[in-house]
TORKOL-4160 file (C-alpha; in steps of 0.2 Angstrom, whole numbers, padded with zeros to 4 digits, m for minus):
438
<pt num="1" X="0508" Y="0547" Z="0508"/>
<pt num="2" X="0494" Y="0539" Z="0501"/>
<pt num="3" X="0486" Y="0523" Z="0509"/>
<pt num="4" X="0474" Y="0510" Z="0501"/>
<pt num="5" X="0468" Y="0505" Z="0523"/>
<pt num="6" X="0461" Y="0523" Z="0523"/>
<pt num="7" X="0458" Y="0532" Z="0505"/>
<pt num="8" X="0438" Y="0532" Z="0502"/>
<pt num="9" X="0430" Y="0543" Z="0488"/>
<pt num="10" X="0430" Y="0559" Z="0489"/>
<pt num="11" X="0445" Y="0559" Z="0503"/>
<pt num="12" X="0460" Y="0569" Z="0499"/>
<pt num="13" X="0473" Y="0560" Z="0489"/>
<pt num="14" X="0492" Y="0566" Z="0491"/>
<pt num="15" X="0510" Y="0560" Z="0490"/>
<pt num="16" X="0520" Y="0557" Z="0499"/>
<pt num="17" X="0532" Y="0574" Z="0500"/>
<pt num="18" X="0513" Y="0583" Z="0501"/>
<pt num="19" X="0516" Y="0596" Z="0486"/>
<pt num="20" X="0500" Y="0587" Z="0477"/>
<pt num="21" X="0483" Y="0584" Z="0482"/>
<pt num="22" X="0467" Y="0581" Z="0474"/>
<pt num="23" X="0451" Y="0573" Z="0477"/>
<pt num="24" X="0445" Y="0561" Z="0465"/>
<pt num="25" X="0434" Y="0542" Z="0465"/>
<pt num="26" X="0442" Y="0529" Z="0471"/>
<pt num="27" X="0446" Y="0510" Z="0463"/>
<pt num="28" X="0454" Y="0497" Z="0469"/>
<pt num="29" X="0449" Y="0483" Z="0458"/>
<pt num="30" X="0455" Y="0463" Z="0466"/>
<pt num="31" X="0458" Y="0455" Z="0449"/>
<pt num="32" X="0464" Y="0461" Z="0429"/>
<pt num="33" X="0447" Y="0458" Z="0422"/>
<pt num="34" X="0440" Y="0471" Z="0439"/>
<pt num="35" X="0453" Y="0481" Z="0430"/>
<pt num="36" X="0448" Y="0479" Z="0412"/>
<pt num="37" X="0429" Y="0485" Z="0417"/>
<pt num="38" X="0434" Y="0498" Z="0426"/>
<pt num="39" X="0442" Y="0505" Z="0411"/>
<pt num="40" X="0429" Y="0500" Z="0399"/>
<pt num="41" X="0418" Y="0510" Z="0412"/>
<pt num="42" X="0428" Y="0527" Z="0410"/>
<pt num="43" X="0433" Y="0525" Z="0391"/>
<pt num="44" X="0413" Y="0523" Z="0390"/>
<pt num="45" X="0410" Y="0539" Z="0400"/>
<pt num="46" X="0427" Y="0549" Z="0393"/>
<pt num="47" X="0432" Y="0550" Z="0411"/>
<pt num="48" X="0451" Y="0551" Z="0416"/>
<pt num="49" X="0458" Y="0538" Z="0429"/>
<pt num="50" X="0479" Y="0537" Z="0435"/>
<pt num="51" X="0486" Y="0521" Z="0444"/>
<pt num="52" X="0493" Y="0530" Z="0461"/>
<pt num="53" X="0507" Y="0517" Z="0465"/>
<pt num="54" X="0512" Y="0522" Z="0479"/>
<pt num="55" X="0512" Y="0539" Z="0475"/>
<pt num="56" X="0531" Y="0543" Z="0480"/>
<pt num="57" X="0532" Y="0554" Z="0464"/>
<pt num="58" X="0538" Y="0572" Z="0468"/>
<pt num="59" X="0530" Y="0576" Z="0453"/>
<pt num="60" X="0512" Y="0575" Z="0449"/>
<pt num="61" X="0516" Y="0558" Z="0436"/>
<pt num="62" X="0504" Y="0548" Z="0446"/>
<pt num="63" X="0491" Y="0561" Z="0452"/>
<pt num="64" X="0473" Y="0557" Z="0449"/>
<pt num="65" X="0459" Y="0571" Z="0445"/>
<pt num="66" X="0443" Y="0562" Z="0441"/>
<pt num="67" X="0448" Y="0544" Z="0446"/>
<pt num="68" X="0462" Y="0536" Z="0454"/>
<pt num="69" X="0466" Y="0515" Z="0453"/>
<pt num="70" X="0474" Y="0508" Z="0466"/>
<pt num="71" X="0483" Y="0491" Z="0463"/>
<pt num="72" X="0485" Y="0486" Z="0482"/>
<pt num="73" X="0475" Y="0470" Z="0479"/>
<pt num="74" X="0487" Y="0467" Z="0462"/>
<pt num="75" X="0503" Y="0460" Z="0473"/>
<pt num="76" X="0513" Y="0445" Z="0473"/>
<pt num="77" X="0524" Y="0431" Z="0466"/>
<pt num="78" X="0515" Y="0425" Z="0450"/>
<pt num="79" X="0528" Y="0412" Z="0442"/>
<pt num="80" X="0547" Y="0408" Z="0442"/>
<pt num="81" X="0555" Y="0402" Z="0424"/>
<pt num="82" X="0575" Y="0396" Z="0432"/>
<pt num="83" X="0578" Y="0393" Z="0418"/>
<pt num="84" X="0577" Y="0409" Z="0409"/>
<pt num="85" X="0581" Y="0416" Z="0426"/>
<pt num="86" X="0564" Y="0426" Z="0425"/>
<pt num="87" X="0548" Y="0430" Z="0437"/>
<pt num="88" X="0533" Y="0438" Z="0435"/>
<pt num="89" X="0524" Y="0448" Z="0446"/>
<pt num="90" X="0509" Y="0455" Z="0449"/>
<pt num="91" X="0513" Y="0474" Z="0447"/>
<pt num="92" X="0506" Y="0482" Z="0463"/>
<pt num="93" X="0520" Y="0473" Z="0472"/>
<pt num="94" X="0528" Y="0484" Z="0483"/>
<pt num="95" X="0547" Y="0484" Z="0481"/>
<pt num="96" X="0549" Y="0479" Z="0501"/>
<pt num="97" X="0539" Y="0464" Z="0497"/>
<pt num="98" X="0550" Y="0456" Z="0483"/>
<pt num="99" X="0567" Y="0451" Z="0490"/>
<pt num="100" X="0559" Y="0440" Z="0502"/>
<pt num="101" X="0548" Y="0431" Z="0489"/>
<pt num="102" X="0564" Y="0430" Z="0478"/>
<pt num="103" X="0571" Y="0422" Z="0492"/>
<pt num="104" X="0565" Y="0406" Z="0491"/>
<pt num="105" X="0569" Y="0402" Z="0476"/>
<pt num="106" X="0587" Y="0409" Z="0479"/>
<pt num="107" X="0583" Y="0421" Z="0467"/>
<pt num="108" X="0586" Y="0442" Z="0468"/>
<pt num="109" X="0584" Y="0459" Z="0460"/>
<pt num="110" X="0597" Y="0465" Z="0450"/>
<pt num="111" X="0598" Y="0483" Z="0457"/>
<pt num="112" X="0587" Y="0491" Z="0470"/>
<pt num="113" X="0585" Y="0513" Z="0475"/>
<pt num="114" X="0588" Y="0516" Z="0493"/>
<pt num="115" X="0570" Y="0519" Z="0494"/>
<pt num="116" X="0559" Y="0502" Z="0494"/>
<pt num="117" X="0541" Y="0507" Z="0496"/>
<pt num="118" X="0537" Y="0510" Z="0478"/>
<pt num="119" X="0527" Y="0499" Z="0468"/>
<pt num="120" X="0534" Y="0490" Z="0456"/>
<pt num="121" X="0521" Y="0496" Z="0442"/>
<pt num="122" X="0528" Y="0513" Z="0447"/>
<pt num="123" X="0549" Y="0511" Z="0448"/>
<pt num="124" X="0547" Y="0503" Z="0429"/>
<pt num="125" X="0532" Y="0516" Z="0422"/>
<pt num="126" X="0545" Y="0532" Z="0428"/>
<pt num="127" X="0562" Y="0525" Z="0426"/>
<pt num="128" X="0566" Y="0524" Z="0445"/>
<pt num="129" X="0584" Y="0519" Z="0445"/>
<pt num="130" X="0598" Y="0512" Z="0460"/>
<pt num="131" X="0614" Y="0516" Z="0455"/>
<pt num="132" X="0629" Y="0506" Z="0446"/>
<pt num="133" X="0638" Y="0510" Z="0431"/>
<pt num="134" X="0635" Y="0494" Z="0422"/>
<pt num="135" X="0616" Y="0494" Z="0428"/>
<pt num="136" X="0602" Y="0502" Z="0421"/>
<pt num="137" X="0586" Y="0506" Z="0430"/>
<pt num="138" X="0570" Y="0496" Z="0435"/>
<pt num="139" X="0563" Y="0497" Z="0416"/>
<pt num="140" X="0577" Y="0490" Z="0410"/>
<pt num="141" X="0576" Y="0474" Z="0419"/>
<pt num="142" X="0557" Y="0470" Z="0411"/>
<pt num="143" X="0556" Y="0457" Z="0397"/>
<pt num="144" X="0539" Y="0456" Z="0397"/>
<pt num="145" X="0523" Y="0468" Z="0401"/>
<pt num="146" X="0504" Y="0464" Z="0405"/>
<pt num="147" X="0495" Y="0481" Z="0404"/>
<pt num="148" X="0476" Y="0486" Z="0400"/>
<pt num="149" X="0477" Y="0496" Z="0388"/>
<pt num="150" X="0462" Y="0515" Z="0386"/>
<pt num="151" X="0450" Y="0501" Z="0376"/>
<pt num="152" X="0448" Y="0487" Z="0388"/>
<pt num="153" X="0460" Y="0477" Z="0381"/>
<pt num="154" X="0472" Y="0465" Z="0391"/>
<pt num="155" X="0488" Y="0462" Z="0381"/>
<pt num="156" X="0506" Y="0455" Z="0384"/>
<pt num="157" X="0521" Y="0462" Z="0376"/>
<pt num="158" X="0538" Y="0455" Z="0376"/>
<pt num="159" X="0551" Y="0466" Z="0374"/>
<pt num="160" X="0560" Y="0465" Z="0356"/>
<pt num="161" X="0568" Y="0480" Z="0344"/>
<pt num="162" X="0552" Y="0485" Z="0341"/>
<pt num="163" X="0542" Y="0504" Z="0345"/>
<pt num="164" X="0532" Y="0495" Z="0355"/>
<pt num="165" X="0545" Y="0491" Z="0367"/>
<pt num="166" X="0553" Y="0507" Z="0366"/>
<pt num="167" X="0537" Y="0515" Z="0373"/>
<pt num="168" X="0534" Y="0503" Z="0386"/>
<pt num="169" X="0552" Y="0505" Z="0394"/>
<pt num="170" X="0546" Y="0522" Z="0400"/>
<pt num="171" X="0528" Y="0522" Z="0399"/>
<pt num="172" X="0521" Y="0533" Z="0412"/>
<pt num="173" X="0506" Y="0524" Z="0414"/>
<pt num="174" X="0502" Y="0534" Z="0398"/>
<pt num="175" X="0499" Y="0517" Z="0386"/>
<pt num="176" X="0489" Y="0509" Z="0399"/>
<pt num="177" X="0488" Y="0501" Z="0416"/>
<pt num="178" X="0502" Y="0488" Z="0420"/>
<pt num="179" X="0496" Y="0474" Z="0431"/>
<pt num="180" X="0509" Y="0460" Z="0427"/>
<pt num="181" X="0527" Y="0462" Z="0424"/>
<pt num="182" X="0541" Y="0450" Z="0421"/>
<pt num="183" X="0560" Y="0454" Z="0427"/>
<pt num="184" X="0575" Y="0446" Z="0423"/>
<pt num="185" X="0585" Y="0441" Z="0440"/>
<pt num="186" X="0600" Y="0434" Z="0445"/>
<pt num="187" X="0605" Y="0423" Z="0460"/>
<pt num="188" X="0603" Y="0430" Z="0478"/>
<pt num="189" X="0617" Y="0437" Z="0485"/>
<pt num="190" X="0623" Y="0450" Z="0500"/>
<pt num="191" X="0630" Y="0466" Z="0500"/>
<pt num="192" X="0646" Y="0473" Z="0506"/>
<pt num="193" X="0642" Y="0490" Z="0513"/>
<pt num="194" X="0658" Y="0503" Z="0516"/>
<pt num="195" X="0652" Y="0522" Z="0519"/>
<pt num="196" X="0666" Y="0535" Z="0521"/>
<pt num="197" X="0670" Y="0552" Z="0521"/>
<pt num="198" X="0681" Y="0560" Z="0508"/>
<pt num="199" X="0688" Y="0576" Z="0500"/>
<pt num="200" X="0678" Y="0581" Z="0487"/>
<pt num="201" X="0691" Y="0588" Z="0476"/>
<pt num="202" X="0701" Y="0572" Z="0478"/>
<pt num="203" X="0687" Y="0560" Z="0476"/>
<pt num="204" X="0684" Y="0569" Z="0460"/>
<pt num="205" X="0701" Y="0564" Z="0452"/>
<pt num="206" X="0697" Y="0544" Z="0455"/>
<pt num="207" X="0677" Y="0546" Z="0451"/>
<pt num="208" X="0681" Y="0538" Z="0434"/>
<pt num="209" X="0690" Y="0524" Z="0441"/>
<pt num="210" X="0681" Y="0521" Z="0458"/>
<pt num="211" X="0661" Y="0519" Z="0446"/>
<pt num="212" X="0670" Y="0505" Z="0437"/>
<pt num="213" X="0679" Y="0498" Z="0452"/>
<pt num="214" X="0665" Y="0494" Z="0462"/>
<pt num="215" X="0647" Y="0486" Z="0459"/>
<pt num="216" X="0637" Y="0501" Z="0465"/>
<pt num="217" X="0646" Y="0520" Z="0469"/>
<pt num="218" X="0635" Y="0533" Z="0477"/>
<pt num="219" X="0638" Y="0550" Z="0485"/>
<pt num="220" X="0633" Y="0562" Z="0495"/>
<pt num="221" X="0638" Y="0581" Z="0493"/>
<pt num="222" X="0634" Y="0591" Z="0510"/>
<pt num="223" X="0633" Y="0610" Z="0502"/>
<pt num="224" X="0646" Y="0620" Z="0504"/>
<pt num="225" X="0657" Y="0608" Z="0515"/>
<pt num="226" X="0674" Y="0600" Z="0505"/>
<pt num="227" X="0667" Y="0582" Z="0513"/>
<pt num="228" X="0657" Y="0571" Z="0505"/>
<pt num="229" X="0650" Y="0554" Z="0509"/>
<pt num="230" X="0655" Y="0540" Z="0498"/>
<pt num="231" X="0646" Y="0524" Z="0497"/>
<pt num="232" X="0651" Y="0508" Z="0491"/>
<pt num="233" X="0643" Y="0492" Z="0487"/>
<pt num="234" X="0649" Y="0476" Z="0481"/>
<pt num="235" X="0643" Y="0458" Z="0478"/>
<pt num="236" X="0649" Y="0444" Z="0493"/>
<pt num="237" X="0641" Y="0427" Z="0496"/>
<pt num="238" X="0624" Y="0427" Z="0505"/>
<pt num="239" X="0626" Y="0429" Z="0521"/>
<pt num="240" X="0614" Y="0438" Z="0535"/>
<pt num="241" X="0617" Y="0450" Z="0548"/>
<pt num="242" X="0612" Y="0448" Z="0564"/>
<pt num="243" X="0596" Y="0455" Z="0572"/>
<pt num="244" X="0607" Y="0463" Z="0585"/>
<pt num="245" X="0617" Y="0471" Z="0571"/>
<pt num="246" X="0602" Y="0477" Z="0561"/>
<pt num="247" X="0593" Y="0484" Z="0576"/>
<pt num="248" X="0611" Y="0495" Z="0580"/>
<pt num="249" X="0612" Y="0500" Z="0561"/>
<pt num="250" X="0593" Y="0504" Z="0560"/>
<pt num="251" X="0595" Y="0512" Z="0577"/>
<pt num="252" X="0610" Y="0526" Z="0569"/>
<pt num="253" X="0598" Y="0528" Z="0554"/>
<pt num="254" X="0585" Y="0534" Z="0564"/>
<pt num="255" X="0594" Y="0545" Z="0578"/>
<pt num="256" X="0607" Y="0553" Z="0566"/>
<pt num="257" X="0598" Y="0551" Z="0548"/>
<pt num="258" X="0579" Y="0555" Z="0554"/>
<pt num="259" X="0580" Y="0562" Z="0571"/>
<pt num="260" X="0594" Y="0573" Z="0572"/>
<pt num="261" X="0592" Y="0579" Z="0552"/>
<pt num="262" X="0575" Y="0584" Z="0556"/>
<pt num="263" X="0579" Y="0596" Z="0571"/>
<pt num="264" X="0593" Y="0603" Z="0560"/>
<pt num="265" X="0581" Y="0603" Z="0544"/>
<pt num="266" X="0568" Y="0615" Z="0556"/>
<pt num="267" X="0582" Y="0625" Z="0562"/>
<pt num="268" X="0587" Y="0628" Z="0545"/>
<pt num="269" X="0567" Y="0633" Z="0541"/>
<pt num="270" X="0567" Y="0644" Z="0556"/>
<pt num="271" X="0584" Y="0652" Z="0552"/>
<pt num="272" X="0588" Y="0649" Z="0533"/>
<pt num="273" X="0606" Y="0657" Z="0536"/>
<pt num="274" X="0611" Y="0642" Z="0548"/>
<pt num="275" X="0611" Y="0632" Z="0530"/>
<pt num="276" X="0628" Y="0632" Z="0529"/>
<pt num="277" X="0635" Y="0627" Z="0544"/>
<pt num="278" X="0621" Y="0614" Z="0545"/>
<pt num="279" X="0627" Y="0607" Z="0529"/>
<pt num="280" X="0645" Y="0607" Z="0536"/>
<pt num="281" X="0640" Y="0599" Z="0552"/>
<pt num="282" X="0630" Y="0585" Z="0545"/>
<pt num="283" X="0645" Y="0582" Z="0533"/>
<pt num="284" X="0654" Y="0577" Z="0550"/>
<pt num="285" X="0641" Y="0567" Z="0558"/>
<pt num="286" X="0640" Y="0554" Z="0542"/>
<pt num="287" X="0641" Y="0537" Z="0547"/>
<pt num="288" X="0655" Y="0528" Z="0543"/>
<pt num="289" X="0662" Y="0510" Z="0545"/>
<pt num="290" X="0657" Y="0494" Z="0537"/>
<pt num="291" X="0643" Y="0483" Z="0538"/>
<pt num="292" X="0639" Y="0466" Z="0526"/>
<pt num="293" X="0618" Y="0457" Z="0523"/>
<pt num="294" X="0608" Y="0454" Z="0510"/>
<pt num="295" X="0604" Y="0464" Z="0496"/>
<pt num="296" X="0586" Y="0469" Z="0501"/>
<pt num="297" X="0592" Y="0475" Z="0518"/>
<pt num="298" X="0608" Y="0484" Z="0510"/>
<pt num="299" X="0599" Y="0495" Z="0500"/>
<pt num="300" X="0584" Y="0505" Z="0506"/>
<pt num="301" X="0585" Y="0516" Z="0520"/>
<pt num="302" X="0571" Y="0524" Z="0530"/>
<pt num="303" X="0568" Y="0541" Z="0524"/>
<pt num="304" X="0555" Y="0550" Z="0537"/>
<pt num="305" X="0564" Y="0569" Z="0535"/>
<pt num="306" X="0549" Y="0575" Z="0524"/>
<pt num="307" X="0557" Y="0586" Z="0506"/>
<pt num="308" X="0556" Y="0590" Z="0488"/>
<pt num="309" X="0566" Y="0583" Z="0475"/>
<pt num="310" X="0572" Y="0586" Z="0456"/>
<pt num="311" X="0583" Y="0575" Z="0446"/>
<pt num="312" X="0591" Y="0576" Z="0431"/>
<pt num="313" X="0602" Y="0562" Z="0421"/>
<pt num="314" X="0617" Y="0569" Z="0412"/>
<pt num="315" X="0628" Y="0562" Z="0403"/>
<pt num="316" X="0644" Y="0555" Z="0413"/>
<pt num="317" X="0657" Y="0565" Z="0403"/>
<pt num="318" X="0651" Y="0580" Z="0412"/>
<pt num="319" X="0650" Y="0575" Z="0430"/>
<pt num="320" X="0665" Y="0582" Z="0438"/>
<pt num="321" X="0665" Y="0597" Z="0429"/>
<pt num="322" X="0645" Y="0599" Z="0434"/>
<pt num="323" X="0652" Y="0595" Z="0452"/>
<pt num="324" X="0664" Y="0609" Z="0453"/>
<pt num="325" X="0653" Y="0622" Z="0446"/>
<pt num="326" X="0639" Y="0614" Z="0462"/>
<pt num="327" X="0653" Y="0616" Z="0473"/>
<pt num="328" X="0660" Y="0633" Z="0468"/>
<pt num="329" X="0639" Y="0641" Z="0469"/>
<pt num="330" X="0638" Y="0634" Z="0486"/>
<pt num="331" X="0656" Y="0639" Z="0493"/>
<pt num="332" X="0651" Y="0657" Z="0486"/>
<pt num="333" X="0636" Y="0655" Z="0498"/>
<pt num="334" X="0625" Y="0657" Z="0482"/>
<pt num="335" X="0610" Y="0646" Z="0491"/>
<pt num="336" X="0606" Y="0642" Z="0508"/>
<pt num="337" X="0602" Y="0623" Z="0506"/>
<pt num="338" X="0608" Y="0612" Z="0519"/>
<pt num="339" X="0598" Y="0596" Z="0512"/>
<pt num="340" X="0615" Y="0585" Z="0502"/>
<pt num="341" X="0614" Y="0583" Z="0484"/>
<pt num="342" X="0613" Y="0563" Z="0478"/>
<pt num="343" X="0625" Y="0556" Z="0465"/>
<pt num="344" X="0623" Y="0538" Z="0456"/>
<pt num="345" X="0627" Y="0533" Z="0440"/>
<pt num="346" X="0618" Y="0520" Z="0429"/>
<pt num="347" X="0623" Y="0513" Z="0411"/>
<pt num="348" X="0614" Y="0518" Z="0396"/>
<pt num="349" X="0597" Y="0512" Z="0390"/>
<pt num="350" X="0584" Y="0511" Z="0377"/>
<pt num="351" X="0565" Y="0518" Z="0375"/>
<pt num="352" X="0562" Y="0534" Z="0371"/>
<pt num="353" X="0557" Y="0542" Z="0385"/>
<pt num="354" X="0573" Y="0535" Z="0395"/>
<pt num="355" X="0583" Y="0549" Z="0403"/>
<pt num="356" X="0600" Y="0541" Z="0398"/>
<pt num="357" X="0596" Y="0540" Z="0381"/>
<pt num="358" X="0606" Y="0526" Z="0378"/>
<pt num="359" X="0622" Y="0536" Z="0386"/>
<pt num="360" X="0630" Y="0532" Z="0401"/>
<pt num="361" X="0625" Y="0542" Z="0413"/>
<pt num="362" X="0627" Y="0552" Z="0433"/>
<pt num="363" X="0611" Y="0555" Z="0440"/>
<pt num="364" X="0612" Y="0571" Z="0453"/>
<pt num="365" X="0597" Y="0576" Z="0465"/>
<pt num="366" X="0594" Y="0590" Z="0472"/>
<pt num="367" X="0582" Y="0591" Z="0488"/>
<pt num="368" X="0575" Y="0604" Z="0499"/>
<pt num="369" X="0567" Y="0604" Z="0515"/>
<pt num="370" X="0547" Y="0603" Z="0513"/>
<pt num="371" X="0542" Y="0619" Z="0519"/>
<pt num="372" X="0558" Y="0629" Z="0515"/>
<pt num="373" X="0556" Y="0638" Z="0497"/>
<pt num="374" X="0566" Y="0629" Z="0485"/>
<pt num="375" X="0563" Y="0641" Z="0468"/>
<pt num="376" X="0577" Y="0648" Z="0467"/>
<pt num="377" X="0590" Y="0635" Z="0468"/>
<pt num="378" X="0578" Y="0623" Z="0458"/>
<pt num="379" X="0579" Y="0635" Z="0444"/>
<pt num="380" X="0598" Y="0637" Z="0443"/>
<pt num="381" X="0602" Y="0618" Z="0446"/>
<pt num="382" X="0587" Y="0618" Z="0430"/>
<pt num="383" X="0597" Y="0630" Z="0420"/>
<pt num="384" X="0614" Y="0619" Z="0425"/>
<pt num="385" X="0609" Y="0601" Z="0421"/>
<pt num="386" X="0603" Y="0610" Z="0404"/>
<pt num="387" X="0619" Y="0613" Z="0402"/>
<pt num="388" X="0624" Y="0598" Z="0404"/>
<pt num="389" X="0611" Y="0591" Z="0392"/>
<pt num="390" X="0602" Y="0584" Z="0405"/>
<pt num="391" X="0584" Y="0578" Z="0406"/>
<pt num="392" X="0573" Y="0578" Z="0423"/>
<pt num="393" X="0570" Y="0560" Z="0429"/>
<pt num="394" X="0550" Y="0557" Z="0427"/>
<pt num="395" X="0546" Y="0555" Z="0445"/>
<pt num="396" X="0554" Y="0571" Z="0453"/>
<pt num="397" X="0549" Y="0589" Z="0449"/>
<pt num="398" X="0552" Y="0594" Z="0431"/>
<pt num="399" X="0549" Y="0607" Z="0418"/>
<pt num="400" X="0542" Y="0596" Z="0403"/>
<pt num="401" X="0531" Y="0604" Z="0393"/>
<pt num="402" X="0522" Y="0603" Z="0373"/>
<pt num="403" X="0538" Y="0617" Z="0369"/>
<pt num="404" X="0552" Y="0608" Z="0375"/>
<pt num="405" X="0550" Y="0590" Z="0376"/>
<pt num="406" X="0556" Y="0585" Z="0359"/>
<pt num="407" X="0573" Y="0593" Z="0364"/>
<pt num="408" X="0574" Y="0582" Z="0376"/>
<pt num="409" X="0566" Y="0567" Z="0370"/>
<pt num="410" X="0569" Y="0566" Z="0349"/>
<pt num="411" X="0555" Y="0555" Z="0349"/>
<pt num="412" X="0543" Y="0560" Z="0356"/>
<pt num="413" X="0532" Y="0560" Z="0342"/>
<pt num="414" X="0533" Y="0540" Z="0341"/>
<pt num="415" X="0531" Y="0539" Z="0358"/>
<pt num="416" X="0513" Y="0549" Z="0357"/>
<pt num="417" X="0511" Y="0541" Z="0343"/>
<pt num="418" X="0506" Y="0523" Z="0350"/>
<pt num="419" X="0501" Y="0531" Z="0365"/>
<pt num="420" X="0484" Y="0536" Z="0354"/>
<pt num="421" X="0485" Y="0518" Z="0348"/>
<pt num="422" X="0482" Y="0513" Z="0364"/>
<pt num="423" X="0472" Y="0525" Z="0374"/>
<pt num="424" X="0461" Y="0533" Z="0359"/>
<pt num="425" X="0451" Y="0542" Z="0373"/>
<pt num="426" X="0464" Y="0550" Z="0381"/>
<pt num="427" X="0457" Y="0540" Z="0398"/>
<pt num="428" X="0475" Y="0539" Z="0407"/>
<pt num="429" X="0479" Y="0559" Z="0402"/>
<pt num="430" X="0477" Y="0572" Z="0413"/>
<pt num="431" X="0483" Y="0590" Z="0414"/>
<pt num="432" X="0498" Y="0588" Z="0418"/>
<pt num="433" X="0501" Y="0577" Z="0402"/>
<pt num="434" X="0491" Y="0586" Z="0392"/>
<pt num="435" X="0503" Y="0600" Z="0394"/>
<pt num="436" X="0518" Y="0590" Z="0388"/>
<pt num="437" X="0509" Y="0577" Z="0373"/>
<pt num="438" X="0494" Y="0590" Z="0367"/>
């Protein structure tokens, strides 16, 4: 995965599941008005320049081709408002480093991914989301942005019924780049943790019930297998665990999660027909059992199994249905995937690029192994989550296109529109984007 210690120009610039690369200049600029030059420099010269995050994207949304920004030297707490239970930070923060600074101010994120080493310019730009049916995702809890936009120009927009708005939930880094960004928070509080295993087709019949009956709901479907792994999450009081008890907790992420996965996952490479049984073995091994810390240390886990991903938002009405045409391919043996397929939920939200769409809605991921080929099996999960009127989530491999984006996004138009308003050079375009908003 990328890093700001060792990139220099010209070096090769990749993220992290390694299915992109390029070689472009490199900036990293130390305060906005750095950034504002370094704009004005490329709108000046017509050159193109992405903001890499921390380029955890599966799809090429943050891949640089003449110039690439990094905001490493954009980080930190900027203010606290208690009273409007908001705080502004610079947008290169990484997620990792935001609980902590909350912290002392007994302040906390609303929802977090399981993955925490994102920027935070890059979780609000794609829609990066945790799960929870009566939470939307990080772009949801901005108020106000701080972005450069293709000119020069430094401006701050608070969030109102406005196109504006609209296009700044899910920007893409397409309006500009975002170097301040303020959040809504709440107060800090710990998690209670319960993992467990569960038939599938029985866990389906209380799905319904068991989103709405617990903060955050997530599960893990092992292909093939009639297990799954359910996770739940709810609010307690602060409260820490112990540094003998994380160390045990990391310890069985590593060995069962990382270690053994990844033997399986290269035997699975080697000999693509062990998929199965894989899948059904690992769907035994899930950790189970109950654990309870705060929020920041509940939620991400260490993910060091290297794959590719696609996901797709549908809207909650189809889920079990979408799940028992998933299970039925793979009991059939239609795909030889051993990787499980991740299901979260999220509420509805605005901005016309947003996945959801305003409905409630399931997320479901499907991964593959890096190195293993996932065409097949990417295409029919394509052709199912169409279906299902699904749309791809930004940051994972996707099919957008000029052809097809206005069936899923109905305005699209609007967006582009203020895009152009913004970047009249087309500076933060590449070919990728080019391909989707000509």
């Amino acid at each position: 995965m990328f890093s700001v210690k060792n990139w220099r120009d010209g070096q090769a610039w990749k993220n992290w599941s390694e299915n992109y690369l390029s070689f472009p200049s490199f900036y990293s600029p130390t305060t906005v008005e750095e950034v504002m030059e370094i704009v004005q420099k490329h709108a000046k010269e017509r050159k193109t320049i992405r903001i890499t995050g921390a380029a955890h994207s599966f799809s090429p949304v943050a891949m640089p081709e003449m110039s690439a920004m990094s905001l490493h030297h954009l980080r930190g707490l900027i203010s606290v408002d208690l009273k409007a239970m908001e705080a502004t930070f610079y947008a290169g923060t990484y997620l990792y480093e935001i609980g902590p600074l909350l912290e002392q101010y007994g302040l906390a994120l609303i929802n977090m991914g399981d993955i925490n080493v994102q920027s935070l310019a890059g979780v609000i730009s794609t829609g990066t989301h945790g799960t929870g049916i009566k939470l939307g995702s990080f772009s949801s809890m901005v108020t106000k942005w701080g972005f450069v936009n293709g000119t020069g120009e430094y401006i701050e927009h608070s969030r109102g019924a406005n196109p504006l708005s609209e296009a700044l939930h899910v920007s893409l880094g397409l309006l500009g780049v975002l170097v301040t960004v303020t959040i809504k928070v709440i107060p800090i509080y710990s998690l209670q943790y319960e993992s467990t295993s569960q038939n599938i087709n029985t866990a389906l019949l209380t799905f319904q019930r068991d989103i709405r009956a617990n903060r955050h709901l997530e599960w893990y479907y092992f292909p093939g297998s009639e297990t799954i792994q359910v996770k739940k999450m709810n609010n307690v009081d602060s409260q820490k665990a112990s540094s003998i008890q994380r160390s045990i907790e990391g310890m069985k992420l590593q060995v069962v999660e990382n270690g053994l996965f990844y033997m399986a996952s290269k035997l699975c490479q080697w000999r693509p027909s062990m998929s199965s049984t894989v899948s059904k073995i690992s769907s035994k091994l899930v950790s189970q059992g109950e654990r309870t810390d705060i929020y920041y240390n509940i939620f991400p886990s260490p993910r060091h199994v290297k794959f590719v991903e696609m996901e797709y938002a549908i809207p909650l009405k189809y889920f079990e249905s979408c799940m028992e045409e998933i299970h039925h391919a793979f009991k059939s043996e239609k795909f030889q995937v051993h990787f499980p397929i991740e299901c979260r939920t999220t509420a509805g939200e605005s901005g016309y690029l947003s996945p959801t769409q305003g409905e409630e809605s399931a997320f479901i991921a499907f991964h593959m192994f890096k190195g293993m080929d996932e065409t097949a099996y990417f295409n029919w999960a394509r052709s199912l989550m169409r279906k299902c009127n699904g749309r791809p989530h930004w940051g994972k491999m996707n099919d957008y296109c000029a052809e097809t984006i206005e069936s899923y996004y109905p305005k699209n138009k609007q967006f582009n529109f203020i895009r152009m308003q913004h970047d009249p050079h087309n500076i933060f375009m590449t070919s990728y984007f080019s391909k989707i908003f000509p």
